[in-house]
DOLOKE-815938 format. One line per 3 residues: their letters; for each residue x, y, z of C-alpha. Coordinates in steps of 0.1 Angstrom, whole numbers. Layout:
<zatis>
a	X:Y:Z ~ ...
</zatis>
This chain:
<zatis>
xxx	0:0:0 ~ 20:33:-13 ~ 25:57:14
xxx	14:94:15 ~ 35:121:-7 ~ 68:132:1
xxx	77:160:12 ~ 113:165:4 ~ 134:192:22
xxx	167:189:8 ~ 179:226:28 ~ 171:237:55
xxx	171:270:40 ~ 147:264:13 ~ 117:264:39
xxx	95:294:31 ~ 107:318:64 ~ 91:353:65
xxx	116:380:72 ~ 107:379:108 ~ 115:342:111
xxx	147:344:95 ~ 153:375:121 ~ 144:352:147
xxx	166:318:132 ~ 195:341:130 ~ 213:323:158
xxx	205:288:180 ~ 207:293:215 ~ 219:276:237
xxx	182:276:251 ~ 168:270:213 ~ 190:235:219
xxx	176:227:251 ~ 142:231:238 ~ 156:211:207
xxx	167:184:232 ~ 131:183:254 ~ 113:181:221
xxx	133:150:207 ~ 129:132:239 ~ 92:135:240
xxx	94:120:205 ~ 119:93:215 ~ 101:63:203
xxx	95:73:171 ~ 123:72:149 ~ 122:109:140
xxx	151:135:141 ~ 148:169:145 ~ 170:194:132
xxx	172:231:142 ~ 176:257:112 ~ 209:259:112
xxx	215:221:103 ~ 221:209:137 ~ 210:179:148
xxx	191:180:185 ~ 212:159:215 ~ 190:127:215
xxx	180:121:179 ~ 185:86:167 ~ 213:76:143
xxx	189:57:119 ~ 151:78:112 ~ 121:71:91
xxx	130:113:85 ~ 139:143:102 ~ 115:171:114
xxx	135:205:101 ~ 126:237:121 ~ 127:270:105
xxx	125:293:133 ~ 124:294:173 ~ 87:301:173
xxx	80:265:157 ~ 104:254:180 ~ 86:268:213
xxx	50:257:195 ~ 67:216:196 ~ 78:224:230
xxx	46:237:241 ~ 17:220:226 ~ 32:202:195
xxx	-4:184:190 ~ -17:220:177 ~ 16:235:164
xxx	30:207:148 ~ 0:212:117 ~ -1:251:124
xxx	39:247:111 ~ 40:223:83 ~ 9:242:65
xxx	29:274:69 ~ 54:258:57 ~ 75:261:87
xxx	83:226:98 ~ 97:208:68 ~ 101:167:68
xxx	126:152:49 ~ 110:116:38 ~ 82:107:35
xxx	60:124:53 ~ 34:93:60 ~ 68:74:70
xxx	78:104:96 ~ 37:109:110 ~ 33:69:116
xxx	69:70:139 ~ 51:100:152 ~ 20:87:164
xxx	46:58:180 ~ 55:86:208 ~ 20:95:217
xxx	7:90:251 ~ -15:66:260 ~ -37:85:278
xxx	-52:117:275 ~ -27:147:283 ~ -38:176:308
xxx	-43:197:278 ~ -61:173:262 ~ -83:169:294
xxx	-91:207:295 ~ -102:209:262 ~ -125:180:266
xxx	-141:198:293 ~ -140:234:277 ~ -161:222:247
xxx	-196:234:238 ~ -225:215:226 ~ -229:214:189
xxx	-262:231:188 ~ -278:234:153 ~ -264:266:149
xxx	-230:254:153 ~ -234:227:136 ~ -242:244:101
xxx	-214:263:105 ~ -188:234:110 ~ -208:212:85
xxx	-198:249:58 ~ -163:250:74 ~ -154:216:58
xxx	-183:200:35 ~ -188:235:13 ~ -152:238:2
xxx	-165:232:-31 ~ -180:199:-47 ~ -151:207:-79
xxx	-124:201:-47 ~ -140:170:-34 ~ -148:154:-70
xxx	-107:157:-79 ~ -98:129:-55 ~ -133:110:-41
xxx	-143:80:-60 ~ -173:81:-88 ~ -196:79:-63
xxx	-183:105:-41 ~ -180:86:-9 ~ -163:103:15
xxx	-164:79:38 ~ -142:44:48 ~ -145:20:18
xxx	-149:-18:22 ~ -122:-38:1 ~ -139:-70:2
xxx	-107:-81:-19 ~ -68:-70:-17 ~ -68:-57:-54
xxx	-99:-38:-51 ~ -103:-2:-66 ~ -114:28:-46
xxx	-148:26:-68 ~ -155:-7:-62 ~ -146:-5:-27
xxx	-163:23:-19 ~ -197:8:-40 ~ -189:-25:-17
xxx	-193:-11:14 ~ -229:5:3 ~ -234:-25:-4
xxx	-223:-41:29 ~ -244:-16:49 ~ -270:-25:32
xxx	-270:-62:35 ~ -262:-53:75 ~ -296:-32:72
xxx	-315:-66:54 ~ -334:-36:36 ~ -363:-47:13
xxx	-383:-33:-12 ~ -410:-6:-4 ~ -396:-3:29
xxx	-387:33:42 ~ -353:43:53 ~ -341:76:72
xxx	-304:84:65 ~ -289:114:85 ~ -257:133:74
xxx	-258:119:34 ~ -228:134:19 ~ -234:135:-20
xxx	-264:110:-21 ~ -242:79:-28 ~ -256:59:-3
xxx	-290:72:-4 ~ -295:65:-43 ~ -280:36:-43
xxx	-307:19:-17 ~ -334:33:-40 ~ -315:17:-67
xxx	-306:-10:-54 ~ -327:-25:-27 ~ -364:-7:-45
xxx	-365:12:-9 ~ -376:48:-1 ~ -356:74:13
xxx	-352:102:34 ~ -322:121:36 ~ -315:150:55
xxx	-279:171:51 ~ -272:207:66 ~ -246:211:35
xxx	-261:233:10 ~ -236:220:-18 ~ -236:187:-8
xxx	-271:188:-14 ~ -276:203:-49 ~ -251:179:-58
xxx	-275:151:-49 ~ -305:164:-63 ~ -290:173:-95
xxx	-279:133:-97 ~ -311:121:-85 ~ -330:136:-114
xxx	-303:122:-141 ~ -310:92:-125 ~ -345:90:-122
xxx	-348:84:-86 ~ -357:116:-72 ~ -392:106:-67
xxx	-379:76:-45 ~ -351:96:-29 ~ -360:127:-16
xxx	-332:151:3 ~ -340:177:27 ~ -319:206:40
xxx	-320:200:78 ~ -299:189:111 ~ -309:157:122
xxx	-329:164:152 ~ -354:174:129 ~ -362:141:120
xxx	-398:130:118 ~ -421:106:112 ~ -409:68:113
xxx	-384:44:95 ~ -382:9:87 ~ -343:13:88
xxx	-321:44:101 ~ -289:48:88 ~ -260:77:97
xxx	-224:72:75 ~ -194:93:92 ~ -220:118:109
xxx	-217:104:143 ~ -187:122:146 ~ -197:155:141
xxx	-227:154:171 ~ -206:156:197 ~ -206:138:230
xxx	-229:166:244 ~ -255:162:216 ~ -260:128:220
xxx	-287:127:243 ~ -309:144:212 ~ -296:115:187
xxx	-314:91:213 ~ -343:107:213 ~ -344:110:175
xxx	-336:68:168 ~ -363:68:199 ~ -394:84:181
xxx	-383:74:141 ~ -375:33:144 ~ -405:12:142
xxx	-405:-5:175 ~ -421:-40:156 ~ -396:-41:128
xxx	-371:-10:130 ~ -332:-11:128 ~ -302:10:122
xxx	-269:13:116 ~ -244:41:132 ~ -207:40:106
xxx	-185:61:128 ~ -149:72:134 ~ -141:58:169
xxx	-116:56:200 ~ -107:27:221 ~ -99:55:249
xxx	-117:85:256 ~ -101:116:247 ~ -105:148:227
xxx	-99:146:187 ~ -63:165:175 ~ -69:200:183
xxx	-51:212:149 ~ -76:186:134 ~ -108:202:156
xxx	-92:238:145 ~ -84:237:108 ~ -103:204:93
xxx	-129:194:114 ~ -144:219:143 ~ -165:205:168
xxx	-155:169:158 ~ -160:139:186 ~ -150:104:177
xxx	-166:85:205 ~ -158:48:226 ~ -183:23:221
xxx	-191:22:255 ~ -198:58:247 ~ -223:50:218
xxx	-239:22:239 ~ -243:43:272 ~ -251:75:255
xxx	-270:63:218 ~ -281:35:220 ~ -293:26:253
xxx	-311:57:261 ~ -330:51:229 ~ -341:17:237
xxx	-320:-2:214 ~ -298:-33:214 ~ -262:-35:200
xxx	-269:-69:177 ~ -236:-67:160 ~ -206:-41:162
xxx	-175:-45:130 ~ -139:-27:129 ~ -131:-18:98
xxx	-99:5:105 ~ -73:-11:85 ~ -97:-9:52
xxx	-101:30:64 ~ -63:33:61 ~ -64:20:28
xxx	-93:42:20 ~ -70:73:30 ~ -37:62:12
xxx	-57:60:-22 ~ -69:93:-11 ~ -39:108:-6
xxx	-21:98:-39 ~ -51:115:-55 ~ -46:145:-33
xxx	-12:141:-45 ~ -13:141:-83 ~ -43:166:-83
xxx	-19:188:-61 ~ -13:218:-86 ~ -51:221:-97
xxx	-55:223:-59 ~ -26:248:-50 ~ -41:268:-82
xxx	-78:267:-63 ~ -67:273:-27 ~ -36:280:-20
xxx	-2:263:-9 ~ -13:265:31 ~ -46:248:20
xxx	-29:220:0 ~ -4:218:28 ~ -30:211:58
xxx	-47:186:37 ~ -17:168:27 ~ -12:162:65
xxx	-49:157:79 ~ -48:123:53 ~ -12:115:60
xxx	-23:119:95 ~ -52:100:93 ~ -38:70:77
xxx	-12:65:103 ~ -36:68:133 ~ -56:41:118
xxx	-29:17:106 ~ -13:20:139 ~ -49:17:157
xxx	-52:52:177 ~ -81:56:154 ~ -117:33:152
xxx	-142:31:123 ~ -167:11:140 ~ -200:-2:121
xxx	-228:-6:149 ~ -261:-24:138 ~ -290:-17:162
xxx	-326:-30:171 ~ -353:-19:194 ~ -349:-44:227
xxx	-379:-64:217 ~ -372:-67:177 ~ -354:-100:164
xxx	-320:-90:148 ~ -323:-86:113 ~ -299:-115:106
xxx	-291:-147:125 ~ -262:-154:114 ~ -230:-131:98
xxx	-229:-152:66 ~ -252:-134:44 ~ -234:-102:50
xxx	-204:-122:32 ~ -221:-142:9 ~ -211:-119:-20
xxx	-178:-109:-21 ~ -184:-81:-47 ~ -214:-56:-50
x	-246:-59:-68
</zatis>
């Protein structure tokens, strides 16, 4: 599986430093080299070097590295010292930190050196959040879904999923992964014709269409991104299924009326431990309590603790990815369901993120053209990032099918989810 791009730094003095910095790089200290020093300790089980601006290597560093970490001024320096979970993105967008290697290579050693448990800053931050009220969540839903659906359609898949794909087999491609794991949902769901489902947080329709498609079912699909959404509509009148498929502009606590099947891809994630309290109520009051089930596809933890605060800052504000003790204490109980059958699927969400990162990769000019070199930067690292914390396991993607307490599962057995190794 090819790794993220490089990002060569051949110099040191090639980095992109603003008069300012270079002011402030003039000279290393001999504090700038006990900071150096403090910073490669923290990072001592990674294989990761760090090297100050003026070529020199920090006391500590290992002989052999995956890649070096090359700092262009003392303020990057004090920002890895300080809180390198925020600074460590806030440099290499700015172009500030270089990495010699490959940057995928350097991030997975990375991840290798971070704690096991929540830090203090970490802790505070947890605390210090807000509830996502609807409000707030239009505005991070715009901050990351309405960067434009020309941006999104350079490196998604046909279909554009932008969610963890399901490579049923080693050679799969992205598009047939990505129309597996439809697929796999669902078969999870045992949807059948005429039946009414209730999808929350749709993306660009993929799934949605594809059960009216598919599986002859009727849907309801509600999305608070406004270019997410005329994408969707536009396709579901090319394809004939708007009259099945009908997509609403709304925040899921809006949801009405009931479902034979509830389904939420990736939005989990965005509710926010404070909000989910509301999501019970909502599976509550919309699955049919004779014949009713759902599915919750979400980006999890194994330990409780914040998401990256550069990530919460510059990719995904307000973001949450919950325990599943949390989803069962918090979701799923309080709504009056039963977990019947939980999957982990984080090594195919790796994979998912290194395709997505060669096409970030290769589309990289058109993007720098549209946005910026900051922009192309940041996203370079959130996938890079990504991909490493699920390869290594710090990150979850958990597929949870549920059932009200008194409805049979709807399967006995886990062989006809795998019965066909391919989609429809």
């Amino acid at each position: 599986m090819s790794a993220a791009p490089t990002t060569g730094v051949s110099d040191p003095a090639n980095l992109p430093l603003h008069h300012s910095h270079a002011r402030a790089a003039a000279r290393v200290t001999r504090v700038d080299r006990w900071l150096a020093a403090e910073v490669q300790r923290r990072i001592a089980d990674g294989p990761v070097r760090l090297e100050l601006w003026d070529g020199e290597v920090a006391a500590g560093a290992p002989p052999r590295a995956a890649g070096d970490l090359v700092v262009a001024d003392r303020g990057v320096l004090i920002g890895l010292a300080v809180h390198p979970d925020l600074y460590f993105g806030e440099a290499y967008a700015a172009g500030r930190l270089g990495v010699r290697g490959t940057l995928t290579d350097v991030v997975d050693a990375l991840s290798q050196s971070a704690a096991a448990q929540p830090s203090w800053i970490e802790r505070l931050l947890g605390a210090l959040a807000r509830a996502n009220d609807i409000s707030a969540a239009r505005r991070n839903v715009h901050h990351h879904y309405d960067l434009g659906n020309e941006f999104y359609a350079l490196w998604l898949d046909r279909e554009m999923v932008y969610t963890c794909a399901y490579f049923a087999h080693q050679d799969m491609s992205l598009d047939r992964a990505q129309r597996a794991k439809l697929d796999l949902v669902c078969r999870k769901l045992q949807l059948r014709p005429g039946e009414t489902v209730v999808e929350a947080g749709c993306g660009w329709g993929a799934l949605a269409l594809f059960m009216a498609r598919e599986y002859g079912v009727r849907v309801r699909a509600f999305n608070l991104s406004r270019e997410q959404l005329q994408w969707a509509r536009a396709r579901a009148r090319r394809e004939g299924l708007d009259s099945r498929v009908e997509f609403i502009e709304d925040d899921y606590r809006n949801v009405t009326g009931s479902c034979d099947a509830f389904v939420s891809i990736g939005m989990l994630e965005h509710v926010g431990r404070r909000s989910y309290q509301a999501l019970a109520q909502v599976l509550r009051r919309t699955v049919q309590r004779g014949s009713g089930r759902g599915l919750l596809h979400f980006i999890g933890r194994d330990v409780p603790r914040p998401l990256n605060p550069w990530v919460r800052r510059r990719i995904f504000p307000g973001a949450y990815t919950p325990t599943l003790a949390e989803v069962a204490d918090s979701v799923t109980a309080p709504a009056g369901m039963s977990i019947v059958d939980v999957e982990n699927l984080r090594l195919h969400y790796a994979r998912t993120l290194a395709h997505w990162s060669r096409r970030v990769l290769a589309a990289g000019d058109r993007i720098r053209s549209a946005h910026g070199d900051e922009f192309f930067r940041a996203w370079e690292l959130y996938l890079a990032g990504s991909e490493a914390a699920f390869r290594t396991g710090w990150m979850q993607l958990f597929q949870v099918v549920f059932a009200p307490r008194e409805v049979a599962p709807p399967f006995m057995t886990r062989d006809v989810l795998y019965r066909h190794g391919s989609p429809r």
